[in-house]
N, C-alpha and C positions, 0 to 999 in steps of 0.2 A: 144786174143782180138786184134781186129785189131786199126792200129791207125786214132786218132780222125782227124789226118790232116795230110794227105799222101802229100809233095811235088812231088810227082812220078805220083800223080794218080788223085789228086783233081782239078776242075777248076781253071782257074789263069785269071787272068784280062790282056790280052796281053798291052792294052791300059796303063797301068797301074794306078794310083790314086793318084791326088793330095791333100793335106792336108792344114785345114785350121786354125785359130784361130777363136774360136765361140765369137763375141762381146758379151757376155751377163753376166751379175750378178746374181747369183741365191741366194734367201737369203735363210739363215738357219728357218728352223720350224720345231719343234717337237711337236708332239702327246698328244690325253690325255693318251695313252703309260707313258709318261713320268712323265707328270701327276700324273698319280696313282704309278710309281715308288719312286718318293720323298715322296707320305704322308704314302705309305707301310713302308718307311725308319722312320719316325715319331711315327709310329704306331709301329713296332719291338722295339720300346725303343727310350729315347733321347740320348743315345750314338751315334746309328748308324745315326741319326737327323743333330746331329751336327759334326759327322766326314764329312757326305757329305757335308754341309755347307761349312766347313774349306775346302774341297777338289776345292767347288766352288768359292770360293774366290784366292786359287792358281790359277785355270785356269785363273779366269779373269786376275789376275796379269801376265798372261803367255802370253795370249792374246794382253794384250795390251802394255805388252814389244815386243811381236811379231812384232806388229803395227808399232813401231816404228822402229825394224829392218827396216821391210821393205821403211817407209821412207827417212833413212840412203843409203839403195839402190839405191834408186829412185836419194837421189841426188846427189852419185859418179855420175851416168849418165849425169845428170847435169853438177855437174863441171867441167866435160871432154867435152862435146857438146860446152860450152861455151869456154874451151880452145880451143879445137877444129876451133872454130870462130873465134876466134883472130889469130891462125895461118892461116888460109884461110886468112883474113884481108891479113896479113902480106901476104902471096903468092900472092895474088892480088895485093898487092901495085909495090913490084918488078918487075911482070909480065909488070904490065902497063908502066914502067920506059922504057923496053926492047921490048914491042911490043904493037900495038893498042889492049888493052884488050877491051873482048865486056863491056860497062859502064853498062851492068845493072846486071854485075856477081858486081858490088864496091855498086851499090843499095842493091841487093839482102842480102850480107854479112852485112854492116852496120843496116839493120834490124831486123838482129837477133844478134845483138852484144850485146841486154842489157841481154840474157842468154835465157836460156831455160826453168825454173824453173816453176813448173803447174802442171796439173794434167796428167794422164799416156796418154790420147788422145792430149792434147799441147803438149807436148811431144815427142810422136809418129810422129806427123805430121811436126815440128821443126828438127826433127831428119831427116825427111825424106829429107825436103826441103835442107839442109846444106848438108846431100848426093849430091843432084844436081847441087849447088853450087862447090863441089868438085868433081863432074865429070869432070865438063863444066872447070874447071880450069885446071885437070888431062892431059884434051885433048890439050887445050892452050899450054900444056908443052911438050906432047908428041910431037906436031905439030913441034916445033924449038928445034928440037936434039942440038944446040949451047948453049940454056938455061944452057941447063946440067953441063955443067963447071963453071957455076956462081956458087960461094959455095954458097951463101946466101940463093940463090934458092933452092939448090939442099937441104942444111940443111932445110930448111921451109918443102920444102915436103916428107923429109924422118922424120920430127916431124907430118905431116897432118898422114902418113901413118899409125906412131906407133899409135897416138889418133886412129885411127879407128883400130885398135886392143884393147885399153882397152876398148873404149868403148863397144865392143863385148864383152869383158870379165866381163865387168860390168852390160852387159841386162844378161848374164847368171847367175851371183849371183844375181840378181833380181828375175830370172824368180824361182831360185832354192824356195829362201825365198819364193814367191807368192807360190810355189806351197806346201811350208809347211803349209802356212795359211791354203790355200783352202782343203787340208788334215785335216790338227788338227780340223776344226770348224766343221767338222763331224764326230768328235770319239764322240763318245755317250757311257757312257752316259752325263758325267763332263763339257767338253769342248763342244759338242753339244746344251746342255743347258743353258748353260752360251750365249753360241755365238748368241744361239735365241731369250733371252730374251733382248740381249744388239740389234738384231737388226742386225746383221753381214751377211755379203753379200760375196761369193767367191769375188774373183779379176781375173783380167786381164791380163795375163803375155804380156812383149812385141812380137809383132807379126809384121810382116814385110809387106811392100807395094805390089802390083799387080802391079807395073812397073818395084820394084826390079827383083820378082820371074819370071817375063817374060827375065828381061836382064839374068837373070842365066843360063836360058835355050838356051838363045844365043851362039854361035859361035864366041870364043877369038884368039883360034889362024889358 
């Protein structure tokens, strides 16, 4: 038998493919499937009645410890964005002491200094914009190679760098949790019923900007 996906011999996309995050919620529904599986269990006897019962009140409890994992997630991200903020703050303030910074990177910053805290779209969007913020400051730095010997500077931005490393590390235990939700709420039969009757909706991992994904593809060195 030959194989199903020949690297050697199958078409290939020269172009290649880019990949996206889908914005959409899909919720949980199950059947009258499921339906006639619970009263079949009613009807085999009240044993097997009420072990499923018992079993559907774990998941729910499972579920909604799950939930709140993922909240916990959600607000590492947070209190890293917001530290995050205050050390830009602070890089800004020094910069401006040693060179005409542009004023509306010290507006921009102070706007988002009361935190990042919301839902995964404020979020998203907070997250992106403090990106911008820390380019535009990146570049400020880059531009006067003399900055560099300032420790106070130099420490400020090697604290902005490390932030933007946990905070990567922290959309990735984010995205991991989301994506065990969006799995468990459709193991059927326990935790898919449970999840449809309480209403439960995938989630949205974090998914990154069309201004990022274009600088990526740019040319750094």
């Amino acid at each position: 038998m030959a194989n199903e996906l020949d690297e050697t011999k199958d078409p290939v996309n020269s172009a290649g493919r880019d990949v996206a995050v889908i914005e959409k919620q899909l919720p949980v529904k199950t059947g009258v499937g499921s339906v006639i599986f619970e009263v079949l269990l009613w009807i085999l006897g009240i044993i097997p009645g009420i072990v499923f019962l018992f079993m559907k009140i774990k998941a729910g409890n499972y579920l909604s410890q799950l939930q709140q994992k993922i909240q916990h997630d959600a607000s590492q991200i947070d209190n890293y964005l917001e530290q995050r903020v205050v050390i830009l703050q602070n890089c800004a303030r020094l910069l401006d002491k040693a060179i005409d910074l542009d004023k509306t990177t010290m507006t921009q910053i102070a706007a988002y200094r009361s935190g990042a805290s919301g839902n995964d779209d404020v979020r998203n969007d907070i997250a992106q914009k403090i990106d911008n913020v820390g380019r535009s400051i990146n570049v400020a730095f880059e531009n006067y190679p003399d900055l560099k010997a300032h420790a106070e500077i130099a420490d400020a931005m090697q604290q902005n760098a490390y932030l933007q490393k946990e905070i990567t590390a922290a959309r990735e235990v984010y995205n991991d949790t989301v994506n065990v939700w969006n799995r468990d709420i459709y193991a059927w039969p326990t935790k898919m019923i449970v999840a449809s009757k309480r209403g439960y909706t995938t989630r949205i991992p974090f998914s990154t900007s069309a201004e990022v994904k274009e600088q990526a593809r740019g040319v750094f060195f």
